[in-house]
Phi, psi and omega in degrees: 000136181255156185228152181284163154248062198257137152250181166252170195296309186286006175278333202265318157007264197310313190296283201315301167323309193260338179084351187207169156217169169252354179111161170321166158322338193264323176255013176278313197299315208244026166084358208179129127332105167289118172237177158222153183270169193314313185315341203231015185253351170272328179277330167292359159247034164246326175274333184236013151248016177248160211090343185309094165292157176098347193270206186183139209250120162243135184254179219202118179257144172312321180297332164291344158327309221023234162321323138340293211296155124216164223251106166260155188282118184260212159349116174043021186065028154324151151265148172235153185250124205266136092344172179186024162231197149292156188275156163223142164311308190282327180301339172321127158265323186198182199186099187244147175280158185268060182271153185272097186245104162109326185108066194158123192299107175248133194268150200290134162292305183222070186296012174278000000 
């Protein structure tokens, strides 16, 4: 299963440059990489991206996660799926830009 990321260009930047990162400022604050699953992925960049130009979207497959990965209860008592590790570079399955049509972030339709 693959999972989301949005960075801003300098977070996916800094991952590409350095291969790891700890995450946005929120997930350095709260211990664990915020990722989402597609299903959770419009609504987390309508609530904490918005108007934001500039991001990108990484999916991430879980099973490369591995042990790291765990599924916590969020948002409206969702699971969300957490990192407990560093972001890695090498783990991107892929990496599209996030652009803002309309005042909404629209996510790649057939991102392969």
């Amino acid at each position: 299963m693959l999972i989301y990321k949005i960075l801003t260009q300098a977070q996916w930047d800094e991952l590409v440059e350095l291969g790891e990162t700890d995450g946005a400022p929120i997930d350095v604050a709260d211990g664990f990489i915020h990722f989402s699953t597609p299903e959770q992925a419009q609504e987390t960049a309508d609530l904490h991206f918005t108007g934001q130009t500039g991001l990108k979207v990484a999916a991430f497959d879980t099973t490369a996660l591995g042990d790291a990965l765990h599924w916590d209860v969020s948002r409206g008592g969702a699971k969300f799926p957490h990192l407990y590790a560093k972001l890695r570079h090498a783990d991107v399955v892929w990496c599209k830009d996030l652009p803002l049509v309309d005042g909404h972030h629209q996510f790649p339709t057939n991102p392969t």
